[in-house]
Structures are given as structure tokens and as C-alpha cells.
N, C-alpha and C positions, 0 to 999 in steps of 0.2 A: 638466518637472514631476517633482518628486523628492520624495518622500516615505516615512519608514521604516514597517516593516511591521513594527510589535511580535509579530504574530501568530509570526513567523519568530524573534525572538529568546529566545521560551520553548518552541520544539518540543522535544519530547521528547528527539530524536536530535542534540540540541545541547546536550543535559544533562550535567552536569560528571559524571556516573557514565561516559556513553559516553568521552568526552572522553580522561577520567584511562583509561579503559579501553584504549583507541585506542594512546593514550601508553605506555603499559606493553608492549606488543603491539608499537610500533615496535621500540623497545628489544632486542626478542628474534627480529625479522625479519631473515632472510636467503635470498637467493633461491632458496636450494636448499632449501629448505621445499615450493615449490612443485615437485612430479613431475609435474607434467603432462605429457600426449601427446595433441601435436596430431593431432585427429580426422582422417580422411579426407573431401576433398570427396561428402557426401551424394548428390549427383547423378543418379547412376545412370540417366545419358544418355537423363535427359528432356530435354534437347533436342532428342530424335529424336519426342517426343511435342506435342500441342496438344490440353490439356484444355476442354472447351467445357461450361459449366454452363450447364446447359438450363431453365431456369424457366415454360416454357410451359403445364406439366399439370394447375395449382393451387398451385402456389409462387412465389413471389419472391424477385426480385435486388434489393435497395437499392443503390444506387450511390455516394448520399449524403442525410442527414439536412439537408434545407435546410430555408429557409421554403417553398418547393415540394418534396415530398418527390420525389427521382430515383429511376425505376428501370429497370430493361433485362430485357428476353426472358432476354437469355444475354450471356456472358464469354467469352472466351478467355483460356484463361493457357499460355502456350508458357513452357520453363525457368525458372518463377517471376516472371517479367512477364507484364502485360496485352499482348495483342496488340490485341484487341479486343472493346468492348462496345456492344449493341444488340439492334436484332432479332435476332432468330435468324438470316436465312437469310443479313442480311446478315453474321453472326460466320461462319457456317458457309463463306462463301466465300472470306473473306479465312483463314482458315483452312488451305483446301484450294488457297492458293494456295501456300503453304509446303511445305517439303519434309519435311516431317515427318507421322507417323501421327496421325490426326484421334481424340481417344476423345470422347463422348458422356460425359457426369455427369449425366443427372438428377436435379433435384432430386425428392423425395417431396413429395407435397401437406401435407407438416404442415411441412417443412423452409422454410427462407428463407434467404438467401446476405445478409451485413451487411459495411459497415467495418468490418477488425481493430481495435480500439481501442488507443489511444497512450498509456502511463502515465506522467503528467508530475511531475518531482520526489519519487521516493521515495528510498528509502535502503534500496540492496542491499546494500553489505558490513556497515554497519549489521544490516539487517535476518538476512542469513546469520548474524554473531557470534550474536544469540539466539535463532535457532533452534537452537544446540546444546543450546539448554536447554527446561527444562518451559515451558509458558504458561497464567497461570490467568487469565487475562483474558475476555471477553465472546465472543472468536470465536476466537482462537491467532494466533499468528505464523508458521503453517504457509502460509497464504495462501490454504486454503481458503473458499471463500463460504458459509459456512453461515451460519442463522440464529442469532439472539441467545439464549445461553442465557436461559432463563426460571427457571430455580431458583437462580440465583446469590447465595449467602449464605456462614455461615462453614461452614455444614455441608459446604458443596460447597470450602471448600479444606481443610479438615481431612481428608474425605476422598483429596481428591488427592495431599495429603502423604503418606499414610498406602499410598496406592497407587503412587506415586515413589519415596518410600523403600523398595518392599518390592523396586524395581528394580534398584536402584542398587551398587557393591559397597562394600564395607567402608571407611569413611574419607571415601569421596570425598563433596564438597561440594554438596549439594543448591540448586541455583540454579533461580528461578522467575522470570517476568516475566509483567508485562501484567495488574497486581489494582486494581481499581478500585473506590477506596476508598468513595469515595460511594457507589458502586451497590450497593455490599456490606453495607453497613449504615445507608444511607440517612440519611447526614450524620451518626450518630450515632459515638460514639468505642468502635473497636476493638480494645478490651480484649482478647478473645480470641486477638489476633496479637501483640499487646505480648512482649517478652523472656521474663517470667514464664510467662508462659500457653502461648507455643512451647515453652520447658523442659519442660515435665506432658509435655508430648507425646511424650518420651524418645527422641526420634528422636535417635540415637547418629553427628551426625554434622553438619556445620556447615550452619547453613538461611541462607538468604537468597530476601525474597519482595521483589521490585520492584517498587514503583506502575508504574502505565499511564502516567503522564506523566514515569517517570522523576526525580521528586522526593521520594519518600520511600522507606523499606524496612522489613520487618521481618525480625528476627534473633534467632537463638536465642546463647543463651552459647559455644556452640562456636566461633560464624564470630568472635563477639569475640575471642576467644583466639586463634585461627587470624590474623588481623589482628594482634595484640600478639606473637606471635611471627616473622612476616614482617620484614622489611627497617623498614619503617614503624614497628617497633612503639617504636625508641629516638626518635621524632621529637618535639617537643613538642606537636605537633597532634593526639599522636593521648590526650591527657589531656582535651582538649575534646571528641572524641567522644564518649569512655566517659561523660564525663561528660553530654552531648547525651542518648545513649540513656536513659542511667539518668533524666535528669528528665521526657522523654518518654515513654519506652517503645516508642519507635520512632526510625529515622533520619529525623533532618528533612534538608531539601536540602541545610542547610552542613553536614552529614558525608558526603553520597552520594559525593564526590569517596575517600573515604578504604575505600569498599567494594572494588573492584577489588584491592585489594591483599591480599584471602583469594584470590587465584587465582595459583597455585604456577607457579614457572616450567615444569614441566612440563604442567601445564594448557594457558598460554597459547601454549607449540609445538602442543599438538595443537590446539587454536584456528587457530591461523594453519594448518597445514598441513591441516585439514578444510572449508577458507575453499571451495575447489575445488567439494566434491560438497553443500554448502550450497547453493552459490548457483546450483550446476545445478537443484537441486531447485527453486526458487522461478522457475528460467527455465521449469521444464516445466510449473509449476504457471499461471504464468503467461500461456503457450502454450493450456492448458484451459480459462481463462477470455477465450480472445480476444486477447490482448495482442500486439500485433505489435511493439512498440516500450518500452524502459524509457527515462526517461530519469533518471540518477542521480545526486542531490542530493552533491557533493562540498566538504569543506567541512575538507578539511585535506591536505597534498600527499602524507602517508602513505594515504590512504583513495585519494585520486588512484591512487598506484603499483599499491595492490590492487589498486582495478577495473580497472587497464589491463590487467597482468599474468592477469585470472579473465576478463574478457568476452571477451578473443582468443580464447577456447574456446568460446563461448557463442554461438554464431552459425549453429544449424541451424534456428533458428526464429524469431528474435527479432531484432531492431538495439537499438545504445545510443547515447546520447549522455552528454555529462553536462554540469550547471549548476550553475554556484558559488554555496554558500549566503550565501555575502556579498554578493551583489547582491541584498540585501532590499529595494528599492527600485524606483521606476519609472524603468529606466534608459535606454540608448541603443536596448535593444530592447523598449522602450514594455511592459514585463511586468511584471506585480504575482502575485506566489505564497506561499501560507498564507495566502488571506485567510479570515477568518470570520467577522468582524463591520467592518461600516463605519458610519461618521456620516454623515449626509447630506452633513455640507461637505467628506468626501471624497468621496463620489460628484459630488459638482458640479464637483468638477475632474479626473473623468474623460473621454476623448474617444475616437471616432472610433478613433485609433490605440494604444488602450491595452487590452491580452490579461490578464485578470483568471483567476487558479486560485483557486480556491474550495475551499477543506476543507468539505467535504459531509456528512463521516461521522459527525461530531459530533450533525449535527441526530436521527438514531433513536437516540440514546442518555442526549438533554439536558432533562434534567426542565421540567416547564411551567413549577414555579414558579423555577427556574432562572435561565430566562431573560427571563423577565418582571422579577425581580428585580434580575439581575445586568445586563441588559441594555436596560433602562427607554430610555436616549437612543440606542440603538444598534442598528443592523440586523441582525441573525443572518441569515447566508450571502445575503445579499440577490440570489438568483439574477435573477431578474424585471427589480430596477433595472438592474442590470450590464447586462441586454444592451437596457435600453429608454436606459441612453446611447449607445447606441452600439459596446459595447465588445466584444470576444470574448468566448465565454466557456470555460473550459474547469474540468471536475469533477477533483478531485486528493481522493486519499487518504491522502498521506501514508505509505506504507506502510512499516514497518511499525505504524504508528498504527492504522489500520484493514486489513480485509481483500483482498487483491489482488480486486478485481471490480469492474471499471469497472460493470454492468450495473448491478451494486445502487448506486451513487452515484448514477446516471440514474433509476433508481426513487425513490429518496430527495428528489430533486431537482424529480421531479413530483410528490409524494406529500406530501413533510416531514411523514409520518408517525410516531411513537415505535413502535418496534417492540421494545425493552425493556422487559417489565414492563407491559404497556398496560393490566392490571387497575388499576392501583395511580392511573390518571386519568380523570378520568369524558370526556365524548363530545368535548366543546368543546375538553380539552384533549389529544387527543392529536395534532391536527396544529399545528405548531407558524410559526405567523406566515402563514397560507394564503396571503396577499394576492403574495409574492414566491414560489407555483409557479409552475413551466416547464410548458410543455406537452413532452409524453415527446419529441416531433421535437425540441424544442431539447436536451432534456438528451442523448439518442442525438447529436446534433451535439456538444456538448461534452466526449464521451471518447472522438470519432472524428475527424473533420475539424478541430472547433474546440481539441483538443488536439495535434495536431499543426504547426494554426495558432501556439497559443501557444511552440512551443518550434522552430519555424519551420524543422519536418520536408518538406524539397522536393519536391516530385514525388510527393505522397501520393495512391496509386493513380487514376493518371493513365496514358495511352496511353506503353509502354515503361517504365514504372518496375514497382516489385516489389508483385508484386499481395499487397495486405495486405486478405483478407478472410476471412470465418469463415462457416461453417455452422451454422444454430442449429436446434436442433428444434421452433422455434415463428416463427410472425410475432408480431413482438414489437409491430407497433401494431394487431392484430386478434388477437389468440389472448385469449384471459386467462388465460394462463401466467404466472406472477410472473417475471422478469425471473432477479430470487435464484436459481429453481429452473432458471431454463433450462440445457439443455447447450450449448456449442458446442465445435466441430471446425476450426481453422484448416487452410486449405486449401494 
């Protein structure tokens, strides 16, 4: 059964901006960019240790999110694997049969022991490249879980600008991402970001603001110029942008390929040789939210080299894999990824052996009439049916499209609630298609087990493998803790 997955052919991080970006950044790649020093083994001869988490006093262990939820007294974890889990006495014996010192972990009665969750298909070196910059979008590309701004208008990037620029030094190119243009002015036309209207703003210095989906931009006169005088600027292509902007007042898609090229060759060495302490930061961040596992969407053999080159570093808390974004298809390993809307008559030839990823994130961000509109003969993330065929299911973000937090995908997923702006629809409309919620056990299954299912992660916290699980400060199927707000602690 082969079938393409459009959803995948317009992602964001497949946009001719990153692309041409990518491209440019090969170009000026050499391996001595990267100074890396390889960290020392963390270890610090817990082998000699057998931590036993105790769940007996008013806490819980989950062990897994099934249709029977699993759980266990206590844990063992001896040098980063499970030894063993169960009752207590019987953890505590196999334990003490070892030759190593026994610690005790109580858990606290507000705490709960979960599956690390597994992040299937995002885009790290992607995602690192624009974190060197500003993000004015709905949450950041920091990979923070926050919630959705609620004042987001032009007030809110006029002042951003006006607070980046007072950052920045003399010259240098103010680069932004992640503005969503809809959300911002509620489908109406954003005059205030047009060429003209960034000029007023006398920001003495080249702007470029980049949609959320990476297909449009807005720009001031500067970064024009800045572009006309680069390498680019004798080419004949670049007479149809000027001219693009001018009759728009913004960059539409067929110029975005031709933005990249306001980034100076010195820009894009420190780009590449900052690639290192980026993508640490999105590992730790992601370490805070649970994540025991990235796996990263690759999708050109440059992007390949990086992440080979940056993840050998990145392994005191996390594992990687990666998956080619050309297999947009259900291929030899029965896997469909980016979906977010299907027809019925593609669910009916789904089976048994077919691991659907789901973009979830969309749904708290996608107006009623939206998708009522735009989506009349077709399903929006149809969690429900996916798994009453049969099929796996697992929640993807996309990241950096949405924010690193599996939990909130899993809340999204029970919920399909709008949590953008939710004045702006009255009651009926703010959950959106109810009929396809999860109940929170399936969606907790689909960024833990059912995600490592789909990306067909071995040995996921199983007797002898690497114990991947987290500490939360709430029971996440009894507390009424938002899921959003929870903290957790990987163990």
C-alpha cells in the first residue's frame, strides 16, 4: 500500500527558504568549523549503585500506557538500565542480590514515575539554524512549553522589533521567524508589515520577518539592498523579486528561495560553527520535557553530515535516530508521517500493520471556521479513527513547527481544544471535531510506547535496556494538573 503524503511535501522545513539556506551553508562548510571536545563518560561509577524507585507511599510507577494501564510498586535501575520492576520486595531482592549499593528513591505522594517520551520526526539542525535568531510566533523555537500567547497582534511585533533592535549591534541583520499571519490579523491584509510600513519604523538596519510556514516574509528596504548587493544581486532573478515585493508588499513563496542571500559570508561561518551549543540547548530542553529519544527528520546528505558530526556529542541524556524525509509514503516499514487530515478512502486502506504520526499541534491553533471550511470532505487529525483501524498511533510535532512537549500534544489529542484566542469563539466552537478524542491513556501511549513503536525504537524500557523514564510532579490520569504545566525530571 503506497500512498504519498502531501501533508510532508509542504512542511515548513522543506521550504525553498531553508533549502536555499542549507545550500549556501554547504558551500562555506569545513570540518574544522566544528571544535568540539568530546565530553567525558558521565558515569561516575553508578555501576557500583542500584537505584530502586519506591512508589509504595501515595505515588505511582506507570510502566506503560496500554488499553490496561501498567504499573509497579518500584523499579530498579542499576547503570542506566532496568534491572528490575514490580512489587517492591520482590525489586528490592533481586537488587540486593547484586553487588552493588542498594539506594532507596522515594517517590513523594504528589510525584508519579511515566515513559520518557520518544520525538518522532522533527528537525534539529533545522530547528538549531533558527534558534540563532528572534521568534515571533505563538510559542518560540526555544522549545519551551508555554502556553499560547493571547495578545498576539501587530502591537506585539512592532514592539518586539523595537526591543531586538535596541539589542542588536550596529549593522547587523535583524532576522525573525515563526509570524503567523492569520493569527495576526485574522485573515485580513497586513499592511502594517508591508516594505513601506517597516521603513517608518527607522530601524537602521536590514529586517526580515519569516512566516510560520516558511512561505512568505516581510522586509524592510535595507535587507533589499543588502540582497542586491551580495553575489545574487547581478543575476536575472533577482529583477523579479524586486519586482514580487513591490506589487505585493511582501515576499510571496517564489521569492523566499532568494532571502538567504542577505546572510554574509561571515554570518553563515558563525552559523555553522554555533550549530554545536544550539543544538545542545534544544537537547537539554528537551531532556526537561521528558524526551528520551529525538528522532531526526533528514532530508539532504549535508544535513545528514551535521547531525552525525553534532549528535556524537549529545548523548548524556538523550538517543537519536534519523529518517529520510523522502519516504513520504507507506513504505516497507508500514509508516505514514505529517499526517493531518485524511479522507475516509484513505483510512480504509489503512491496516493492522500501518504506524500513522499525526501533526496534532495544528489542532489548538486552527480556527472553527477554518476548518469547517477548508476541510468540509476531510478529517482533521483523525486520532479516534487511526487507531479504531487498527493502526498505531503516534503524536508528532514537527518541531520546530510546534513546541518540544510531547505532554501538550497528548492534552491536545484528548482535548482538541483551541487554546488560541478562545474569546474570539463562542462554546460549540472551541473543540474542534470531538467525535475523533483519545482518551489521555491512548494519547500518553502515543508519545511513549506508541512512538517508539512507530519509529521501531528496540528494547523500549524493557528488562536490560536503558531505562527511559521521567519523574512528574503530578499523576497525570488523577491530578487536574494541566499536562502543559507539568514539570518533569528524567531519571
Amino acid at each position: 500500500m503506497h500512498f504519498l503524503n502531501p501533508m510532508l511535501q509542504n512542511h515548513p522545513m522543506e521550504s525553498s527558504f531553508i533549502q536555499t539556506w542549507l545550500n549556501r551553508l554547504a558551500d562555506k562548510y569545513t570540518p574544522d568549523l566544528f571544535t568540539l571536545q568530546a565530553r567525558l563518560d558521565p558515569m561516575h561509577k553508578s555501576d557500583m549503585h542500584v537505584d530502586i524507585y519506591d512508589a509504595r507511599h501515595g505515588s505511582v510507577i506507570y510502566t506503560e500506557f496500554a488499553d490496561t494501564v501498567k504499573t509497579a510498586e518500584a523499579i530498579a535501575v542499576k547503570n542506566g538500565r532496568i534491572l528490575s520492576f514490580g512489587h517492591f520486595q520482590k525489586v528490592y531482592q533481586t537488587a540486593k542480590h547484586t553487588d552493588c549499593i542498594v539506594r532507596i528513591q522515594q517517590l513523594q505522594p504528589a510525584q508519579s514515575m511515566i515513559p520518557s517520551c520518544v520525538h518522532a520526526h522533527c528537525y534539529l539542525i533545522e530547528s538549531a539554524l533558527c534558534r540563532h535568531y528572534a521568534d515571533l510566533g505563538l510559542y518560540g523555537l526555544s522549545g519551551v512549553a508555554t502556553r499560547a500567547s493571547q495578545d498576539y497582534g501587530d502591537d506585539y511585533v512592532v514592539n518586539a522589533l523595537a526591543y531586538l533592535d535596541s539589542s542588536l549591534a550596529k549593522g547587523d541583520c535583524l532576522f525573525c521567524f515563526g509570524l503567523d499571519p492569520y493569527l495576526l490579523n485574522w485573515g485580513k491584509p497586513i499592511e502594517q508589515l508591508y516594505v513601506s510600513a517597516l521603513d517608518e519604523l527607522g530601524l537602521n538596519r536590514p529586517l526580515c520577518i519569516i512566516s510560520s510556514d516558511f512561505a512568505s516574509a516581510y522586509v524592510n528596504s535595507k535587507l533589499i539592498e543588502r540582497i542586491q548587493e551580495s553575489a545574487l544581486g547581478k543575476s536575472p532573478s533577482i529583477k523579479s523579486f524586486i519586482d514580487g515585493v513591490s506589487q505585493h508588499g511582501f515576499v510571496t513563496a517564489e521569492g523566499m528561495s532568494i532571502l538567504p542571500w542577505a546572510f554574509s559570508d561571515t554570518e553563515l561561518i558563525w552559523q555553522l560553527s554555533e550549530l554545536d551549543a544550539s543544538l545542545g540547548i534544544i537537547v537539554e530542553q528537551g531532556a526537561k520535557q521528558g524526551i528520551c529519544h529525538f528522532e531526526a527528520a533528514v532530508q539532504s546528505q549535508f544535513v545528514a553530515l551535521l547531525f552525525e558530526s553534532l549528535a556524537s556529542f549529545k548523548n548524556e541524556s538523550c538517543t537519536f535516530s534519523t529518517y529520510p524525509t523522502y519516504q513520504c509514503h507507506i513504505d516497507e516499514l508500514a509508516r505514514l508521517d505529517h499526517c493531518e487530515v485524511l479522507k475516509s478512502a484513505q483510512l480504509n486502506r489503512l491496516s493492522g500493520k500501518t504506524s500513522v504520526g499525526l501533526t496534532v499541534g495544528r489542532l489548538a491553533t486552527s480556527g472553527f471556521k477554518w476548518v469547517n471550511d477548508y476541510h468540509y470532505d476531510e478529517l482533521l487529525v483523525p486520532a479516534r479513527s487511526i487507531l479504531q483501524s487498527g493502526c498505531n498511533l503516534c503524536l508528532q510535532s514537527n518541531f520546530p513547527s510546534e513546541p518540544l512537549s510531547p505532554l501538550r500534544l497528548a492534552e491536545i489529542a484528548s482535548e482538541r481544544d483551541i487554546e488560541v484566542m478562545p474569546a474570539h469563539y463562542s462554546c460549540e466552537q472551541r473543540t474542534l471535531d470531538p467525535s475523533e478524542r483519545v482518551t489521555l491513556v491512548q494519547a500518553l501511549n502515543a508519545v511513549t510506547h506508541g512512538a517508539a513503536r512507530h519509529i521501531e525504537l528496540t528494547g523500549f524500557n524493557e528488562i536490560d535496556s536503558r531505562a527511559n523514564f521521567s519523574i512528574i510532579n503530578c499523576d497525570p490520569l488523577c491530578s487536574s494538573t494541566r499536562l502543559i504545566d507539568a514539570k518533569l525530571q528524567r531519571i
